[in-house]
KOLZA-790560 format. One line per 2 residues: their letters; for each residue x, y, z of C-alpha. Coordinates in Angstrom, 1 decimal. Layout:
# KOLZA-790560
a> X,Y,Z  ...
***
This chain:
# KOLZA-790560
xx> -31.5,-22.5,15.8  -33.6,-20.4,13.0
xx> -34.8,-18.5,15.6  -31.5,-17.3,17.1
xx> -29.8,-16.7,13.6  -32.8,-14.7,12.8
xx> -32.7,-12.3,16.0  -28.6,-12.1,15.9
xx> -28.7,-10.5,12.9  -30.9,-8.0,13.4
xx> -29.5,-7.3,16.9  -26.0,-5.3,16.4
xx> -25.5,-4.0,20.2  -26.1,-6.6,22.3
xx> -22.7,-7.7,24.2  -21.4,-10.9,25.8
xx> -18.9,-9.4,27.7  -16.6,-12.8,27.4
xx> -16.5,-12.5,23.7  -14.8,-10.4,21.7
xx> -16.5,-8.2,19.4  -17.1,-9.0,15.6
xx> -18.7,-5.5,13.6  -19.2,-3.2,16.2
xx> -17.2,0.0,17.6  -17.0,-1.7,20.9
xx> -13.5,-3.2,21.5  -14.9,-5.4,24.3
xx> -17.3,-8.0,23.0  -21.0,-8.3,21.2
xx> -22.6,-11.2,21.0  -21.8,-13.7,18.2
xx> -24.1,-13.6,14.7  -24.0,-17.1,13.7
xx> -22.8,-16.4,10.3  -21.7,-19.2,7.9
xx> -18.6,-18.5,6.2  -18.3,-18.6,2.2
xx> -15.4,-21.6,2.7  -17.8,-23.4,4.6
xx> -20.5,-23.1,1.9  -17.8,-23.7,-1.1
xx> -16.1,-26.7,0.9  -19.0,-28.2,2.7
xx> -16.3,-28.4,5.8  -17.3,-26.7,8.7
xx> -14.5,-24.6,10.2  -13.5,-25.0,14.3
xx> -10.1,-23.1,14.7  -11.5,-19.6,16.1
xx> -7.5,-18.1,14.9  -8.9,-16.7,12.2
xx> -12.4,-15.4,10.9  -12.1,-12.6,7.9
xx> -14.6,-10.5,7.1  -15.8,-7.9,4.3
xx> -18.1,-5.1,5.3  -19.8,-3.5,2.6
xx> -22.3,-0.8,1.3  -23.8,0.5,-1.6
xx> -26.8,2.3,-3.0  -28.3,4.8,-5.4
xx> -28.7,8.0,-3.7  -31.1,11.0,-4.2
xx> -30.2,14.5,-2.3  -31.5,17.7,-1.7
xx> -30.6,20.5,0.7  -33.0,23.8,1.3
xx> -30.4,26.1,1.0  -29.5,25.5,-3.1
xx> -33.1,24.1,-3.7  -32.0,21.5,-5.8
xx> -32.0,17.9,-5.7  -29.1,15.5,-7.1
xx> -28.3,12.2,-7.6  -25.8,9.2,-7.7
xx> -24.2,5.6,-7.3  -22.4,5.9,-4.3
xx> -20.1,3.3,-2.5  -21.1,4.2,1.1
xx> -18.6,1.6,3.2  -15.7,-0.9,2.3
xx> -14.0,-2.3,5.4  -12.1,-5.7,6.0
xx> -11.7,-7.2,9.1  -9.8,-10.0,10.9
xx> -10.2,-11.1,14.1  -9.6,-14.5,16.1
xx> -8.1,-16.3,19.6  -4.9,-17.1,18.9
xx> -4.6,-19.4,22.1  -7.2,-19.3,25.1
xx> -5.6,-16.5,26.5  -4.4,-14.0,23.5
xx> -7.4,-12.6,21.3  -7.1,-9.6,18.1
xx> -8.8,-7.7,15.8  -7.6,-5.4,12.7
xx> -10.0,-3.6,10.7  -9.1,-1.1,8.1
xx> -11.3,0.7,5.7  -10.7,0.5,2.5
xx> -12.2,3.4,0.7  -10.0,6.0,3.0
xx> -6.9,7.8,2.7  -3.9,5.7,4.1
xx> -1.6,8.8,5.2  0.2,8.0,8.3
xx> -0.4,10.0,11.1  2.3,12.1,13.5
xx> 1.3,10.5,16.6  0.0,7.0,16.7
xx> 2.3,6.5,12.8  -1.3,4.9,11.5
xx> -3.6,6.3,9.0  -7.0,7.6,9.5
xx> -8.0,4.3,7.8  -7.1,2.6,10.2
xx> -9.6,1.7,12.9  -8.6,-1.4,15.0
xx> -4.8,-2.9,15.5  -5.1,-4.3,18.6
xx> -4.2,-7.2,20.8  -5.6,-8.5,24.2
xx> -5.1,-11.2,26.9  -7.8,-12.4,29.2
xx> -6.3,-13.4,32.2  -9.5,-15.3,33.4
xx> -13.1,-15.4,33.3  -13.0,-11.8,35.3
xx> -10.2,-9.3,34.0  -8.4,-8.8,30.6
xx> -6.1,-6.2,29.6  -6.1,-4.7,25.6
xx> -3.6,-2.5,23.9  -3.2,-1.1,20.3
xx> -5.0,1.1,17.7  -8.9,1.1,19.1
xx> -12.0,2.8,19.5  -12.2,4.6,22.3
xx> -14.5,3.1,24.9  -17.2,5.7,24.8
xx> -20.7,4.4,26.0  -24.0,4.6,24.0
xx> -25.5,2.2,22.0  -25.5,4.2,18.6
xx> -21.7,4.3,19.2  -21.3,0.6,19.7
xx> -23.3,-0.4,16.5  -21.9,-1.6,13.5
xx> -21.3,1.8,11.5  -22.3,-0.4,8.2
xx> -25.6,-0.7,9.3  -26.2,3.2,10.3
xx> -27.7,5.0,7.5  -27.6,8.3,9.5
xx> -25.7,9.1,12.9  -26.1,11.9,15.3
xx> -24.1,15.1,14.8  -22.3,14.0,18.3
xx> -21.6,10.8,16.9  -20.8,11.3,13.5
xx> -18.1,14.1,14.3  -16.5,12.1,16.8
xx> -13.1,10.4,15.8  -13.1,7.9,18.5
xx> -9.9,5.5,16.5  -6.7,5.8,18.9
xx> -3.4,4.5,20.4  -5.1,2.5,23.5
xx> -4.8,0.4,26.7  -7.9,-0.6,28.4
xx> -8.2,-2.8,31.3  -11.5,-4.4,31.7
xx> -13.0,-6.4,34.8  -16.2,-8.5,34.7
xx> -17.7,-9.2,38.1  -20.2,-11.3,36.8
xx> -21.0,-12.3,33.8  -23.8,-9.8,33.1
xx> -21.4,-6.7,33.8  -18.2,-5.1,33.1
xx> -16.3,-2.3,33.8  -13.5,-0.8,32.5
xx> -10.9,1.7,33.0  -8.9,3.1,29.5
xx> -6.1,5.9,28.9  -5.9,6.7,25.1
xx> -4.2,10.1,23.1  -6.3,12.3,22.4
xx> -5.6,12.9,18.8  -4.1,10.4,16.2
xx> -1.6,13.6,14.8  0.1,16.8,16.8
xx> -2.3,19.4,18.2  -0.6,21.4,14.8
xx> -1.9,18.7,12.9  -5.7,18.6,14.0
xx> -5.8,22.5,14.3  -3.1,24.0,12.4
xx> 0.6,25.8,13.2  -1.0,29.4,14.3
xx> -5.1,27.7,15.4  -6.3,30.2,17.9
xx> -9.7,30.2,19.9  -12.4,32.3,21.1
xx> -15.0,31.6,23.6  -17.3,34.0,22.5
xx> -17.3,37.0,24.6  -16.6,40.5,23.5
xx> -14.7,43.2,24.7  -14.6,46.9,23.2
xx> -11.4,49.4,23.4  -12.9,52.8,23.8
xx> -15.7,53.8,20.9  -15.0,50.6,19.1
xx> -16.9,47.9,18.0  -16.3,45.1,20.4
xx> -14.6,42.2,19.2  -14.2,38.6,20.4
xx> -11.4,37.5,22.8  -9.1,35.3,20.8
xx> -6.0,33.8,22.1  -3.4,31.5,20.3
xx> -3.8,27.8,21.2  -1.2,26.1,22.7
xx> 0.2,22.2,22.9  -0.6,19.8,26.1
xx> 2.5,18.2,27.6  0.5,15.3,27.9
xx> -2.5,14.8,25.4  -4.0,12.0,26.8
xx> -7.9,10.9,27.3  -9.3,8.7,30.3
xx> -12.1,7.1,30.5  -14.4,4.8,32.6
xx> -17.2,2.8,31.3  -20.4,0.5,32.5
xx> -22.1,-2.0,30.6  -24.4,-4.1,32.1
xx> -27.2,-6.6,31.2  -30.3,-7.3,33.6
xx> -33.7,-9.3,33.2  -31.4,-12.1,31.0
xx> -30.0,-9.4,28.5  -33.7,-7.6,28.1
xx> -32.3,-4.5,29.6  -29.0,-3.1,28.8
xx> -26.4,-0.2,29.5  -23.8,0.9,28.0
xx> -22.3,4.3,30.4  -19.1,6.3,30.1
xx> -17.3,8.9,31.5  -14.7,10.4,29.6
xx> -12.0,13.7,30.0  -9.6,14.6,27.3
xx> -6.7,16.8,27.6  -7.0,18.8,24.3
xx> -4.3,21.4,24.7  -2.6,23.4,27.6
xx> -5.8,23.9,29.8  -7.9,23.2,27.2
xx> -10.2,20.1,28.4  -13.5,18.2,27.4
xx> -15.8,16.0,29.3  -18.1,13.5,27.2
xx> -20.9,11.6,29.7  -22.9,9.1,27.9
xx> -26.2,6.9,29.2  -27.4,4.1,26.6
xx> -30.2,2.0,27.8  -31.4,-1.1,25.5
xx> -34.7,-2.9,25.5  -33.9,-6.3,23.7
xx> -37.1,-8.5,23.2  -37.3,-11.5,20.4
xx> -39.3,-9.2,17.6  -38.4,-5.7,18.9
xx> -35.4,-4.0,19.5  -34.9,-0.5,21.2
xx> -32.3,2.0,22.5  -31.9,5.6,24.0
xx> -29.1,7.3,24.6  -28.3,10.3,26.0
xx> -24.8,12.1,25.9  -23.5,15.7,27.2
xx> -20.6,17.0,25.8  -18.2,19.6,27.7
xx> -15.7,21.5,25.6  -13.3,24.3,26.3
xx> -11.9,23.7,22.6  -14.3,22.2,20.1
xx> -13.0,19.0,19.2  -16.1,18.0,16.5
xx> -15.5,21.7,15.0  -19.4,21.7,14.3
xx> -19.7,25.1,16.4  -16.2,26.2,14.9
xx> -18.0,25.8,11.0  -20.9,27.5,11.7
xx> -19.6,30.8,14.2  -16.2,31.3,13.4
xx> -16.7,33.8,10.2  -20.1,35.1,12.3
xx> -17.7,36.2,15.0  -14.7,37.1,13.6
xx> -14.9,37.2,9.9  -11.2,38.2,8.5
xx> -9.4,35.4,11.6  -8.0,32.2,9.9
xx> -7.2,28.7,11.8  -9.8,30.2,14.2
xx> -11.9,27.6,16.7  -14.6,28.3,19.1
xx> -14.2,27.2,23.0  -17.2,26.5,25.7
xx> -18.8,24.5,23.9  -21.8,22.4,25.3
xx> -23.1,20.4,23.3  -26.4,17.3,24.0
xx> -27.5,15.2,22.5  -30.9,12.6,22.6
xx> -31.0,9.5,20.4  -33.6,6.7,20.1
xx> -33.3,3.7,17.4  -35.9,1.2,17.0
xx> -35.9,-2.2,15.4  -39.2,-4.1,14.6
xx> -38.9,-7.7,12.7  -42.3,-7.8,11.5
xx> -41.9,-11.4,9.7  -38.9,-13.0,9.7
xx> -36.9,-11.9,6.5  -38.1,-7.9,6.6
xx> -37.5,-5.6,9.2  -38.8,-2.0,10.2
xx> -36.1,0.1,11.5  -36.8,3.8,12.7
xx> -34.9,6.2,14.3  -35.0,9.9,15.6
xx> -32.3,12.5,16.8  -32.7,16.1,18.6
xx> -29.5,17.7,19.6  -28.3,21.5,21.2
xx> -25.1,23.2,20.6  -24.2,26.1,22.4
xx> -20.9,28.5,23.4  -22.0,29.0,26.8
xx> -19.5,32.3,27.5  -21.3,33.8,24.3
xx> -24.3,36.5,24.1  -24.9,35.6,21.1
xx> -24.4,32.1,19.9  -25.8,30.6,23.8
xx> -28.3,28.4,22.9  -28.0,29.1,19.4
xx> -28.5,25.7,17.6  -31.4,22.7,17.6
xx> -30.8,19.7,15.2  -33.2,17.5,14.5
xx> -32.9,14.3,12.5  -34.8,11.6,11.2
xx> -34.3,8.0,9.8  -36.7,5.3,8.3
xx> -36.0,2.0,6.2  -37.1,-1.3,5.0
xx> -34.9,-4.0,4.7  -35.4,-7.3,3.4
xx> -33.2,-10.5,4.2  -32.8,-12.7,1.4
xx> -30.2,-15.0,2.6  -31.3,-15.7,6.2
xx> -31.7,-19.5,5.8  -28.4,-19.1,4.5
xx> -27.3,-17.8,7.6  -26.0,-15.0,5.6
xx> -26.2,-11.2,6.8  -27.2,-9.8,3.0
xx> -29.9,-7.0,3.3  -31.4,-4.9,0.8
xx> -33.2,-1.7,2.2  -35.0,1.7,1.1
xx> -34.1,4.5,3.2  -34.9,7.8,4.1
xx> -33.0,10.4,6.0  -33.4,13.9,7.4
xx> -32.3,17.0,9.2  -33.5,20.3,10.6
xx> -31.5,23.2,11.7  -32.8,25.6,13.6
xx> -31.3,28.8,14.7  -32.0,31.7,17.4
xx> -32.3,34.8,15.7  -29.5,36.5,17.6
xx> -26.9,33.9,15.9  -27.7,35.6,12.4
xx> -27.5,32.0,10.9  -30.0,30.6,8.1
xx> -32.3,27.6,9.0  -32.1,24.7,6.8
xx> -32.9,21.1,6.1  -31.7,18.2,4.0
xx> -33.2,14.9,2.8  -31.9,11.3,1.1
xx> -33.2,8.8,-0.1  -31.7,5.7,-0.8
xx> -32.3,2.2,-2.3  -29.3,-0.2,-1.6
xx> -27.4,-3.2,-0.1  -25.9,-4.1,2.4
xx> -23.2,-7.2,3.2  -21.4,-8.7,6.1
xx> -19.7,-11.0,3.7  -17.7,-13.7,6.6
xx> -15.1,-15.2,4.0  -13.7,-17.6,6.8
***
């Protein structure tokens, strides 16, 4: 029993697909860490009814910063993650989940009417041990194993993953064939405002290439951006478990209509290696955009290209992405965790900015268990972080790193 509590909770992407998921991103199912509650430890009682189990996600530390291009370090106490979360089977048929963060604006949005803050509404029915339909405020079902993870316990993400806003208005049917694999089929919006709200009323975009009238200087093609009828994303996804869970997958295929024929294509390939001490993923994802929907391309070109535009956002955009996450428990209550990122970005109609960007990044902690026997998921860590830009010279731009360092907690705290 130890034994299993011990490897759940370091474990944070590995999926029965007949359950439904607990911390995770993944709107399907992870497999179940074998948490006590606090009213079980208070009342001695154990509690049976699965209608109801709330939780409180949170995450601080003390923080030390520094980034090349100022030179200078900084410092503070920073509250890194407050979320609570409810979730439960209301008969053995109807599941849910809610989860809304805590420490984020609550302004409504114009086209689901829920706030950024708002990451999971939803409700479900499983008609049997094979298909089950869900519905509501999700996240989208995008693949990858670094997606899929509790964001709590992610000290760093990717620059693909952390610019993705993957919370939306939802329906996602999901079939198991056996139970070791699942697919899925999902139609979501694309954006939880108006196309006016994400961009702005007058947003125009460029794909980079220059044209010149007469003797002078060429200048970027720019065109205004205009509304989709229909600004809706579809998806397909794959998870699977082989060798009794040792090897996983988590692939997707997904196309989003972004404006009038302005689309993006995100294809994503997780594999998992699961053993009893040792935990390890890759994933590999290519993103396809004729608008840029992560705006990382848009932040760093925009005033290159065309300084005096405003509301101005690039377009052919490819951007990949590499990420590998390892998780070593070297005795039971501490656990090595290391993980690497390298990434591309470039506007592939563009002279100037193809192949213009290489990210690197770079993550290493310690974290200590205190309250395992407990069966409680309390972890104190030290953590480093990292990145590396590199530019090609023809982009003009400024290479650069930044470091943290943290010391911290973190707590699943499972009130009932």
């Amino acid at each position: 029993m130890r034994k299993s509590i011990i490897l759940a909770l370091f474990t944070t992407a590995a999926m029965p697909l007949s359950t439904l998921a607990q911390g995770t991103n993944d709107g399907f199912g992870e497999e179940e860490v074998d948490l006590k509650s606090l009213y079980e430890m208070v009342t001695k009682h154990e509690q049976k009814s699965k209608a109801l189990e709330l939780y409180i996600n949170y995450g601080a530390a003390a923080q030390a910063t520094h980034d090349s291009r100022n030179g200078e370090w900084g410092a503070r106490i920073y509250n890194r993650y407050l979320k609570i979360e409810m979730v439960g089977w209301l008969t053995d048929h109807i599941y849910y989940r809610f989860r809304q963060r805590i420490n984020k604006s609550n302004v409504e949005q114009s086209e689901d009417n829920f706030s950024k803050a708002n990451d999971y509404m939803m409700v479900g029915w499983k008609f049997n041990d094979h298909w089950s339909i869900q519905g509501g405020k999700k996240c989208q079902a995008l693949g990858s194993f670094e997606f899929s993870e509790n964001p709590l316990f992610i000290y760093q993400y990717s620059d693909l993953e952390g610019n993705i806003d993957s919370s939306k208005g939802a329906i996602n049917v999901v079939y198991n064939p056996t139970p070791d694999q699942q697919l899925s089929a999902e139609v979501s919006n694309t954006y939880n405002g108006k196309l006016a709200d994400e961009f702005g009323k007058e947003a125009k975009i460029s794909d980079g290439k220059m044209t010149s009238d007469g003797n002078a200087e060429p200048k970027p093609d720019i065109a205004l951006l205009q509304k989709a009828s229909a600004p809706l994303t579809y998806a397909l996804g794959w998870n699977g478990k082989f060798f009794g869970g040792k090897l996983q997958t988590r692939w997707s295929y997904m196309l989003r209509t972004q404006a009038k024929d302005k689309y993006s294509q995100l294809i994503r390939f997780g594999q998992k290696l699961k053993l009893d001490r040792l935990q390890w993923y890759v994933d590999y994802s290519i993103s396809l955009d004729d608008l840029d929907r992560m705006k990382i391309t848009t932040r760093e070109v925009a005033k290159v290209l065309a300084p005096t535009e405003t509301d101005l956002y690039m377009g052919k955009i490819c951007n990949l992405a590499l990420v590998t996450k390892m998780n070593w428990q070297f005795t039971p209550d501490w656990n090595l965790m290391l993980k690497g990122t390298y990434e591309t970005a470039s506007m592939t109609q563009s002279e100037q900015f193809r192949n213009y960007r290489k990210a690197y990044g770079y993550v290493g902690s310690v974290e200590y268990y205190p309250a395992r026997k407990q069966q409680q998921d309390l972890r104190f860590y030290l953590a480093y972080m990292g990145r590396k830009y590199s530019y090609s010279k023809r982009s003009t731009l400024t290479d650069y790193n930044t470091d943290r360092i943290e010391l911290g907690m973190i707590y699943r705290m499972k009130l009932l």
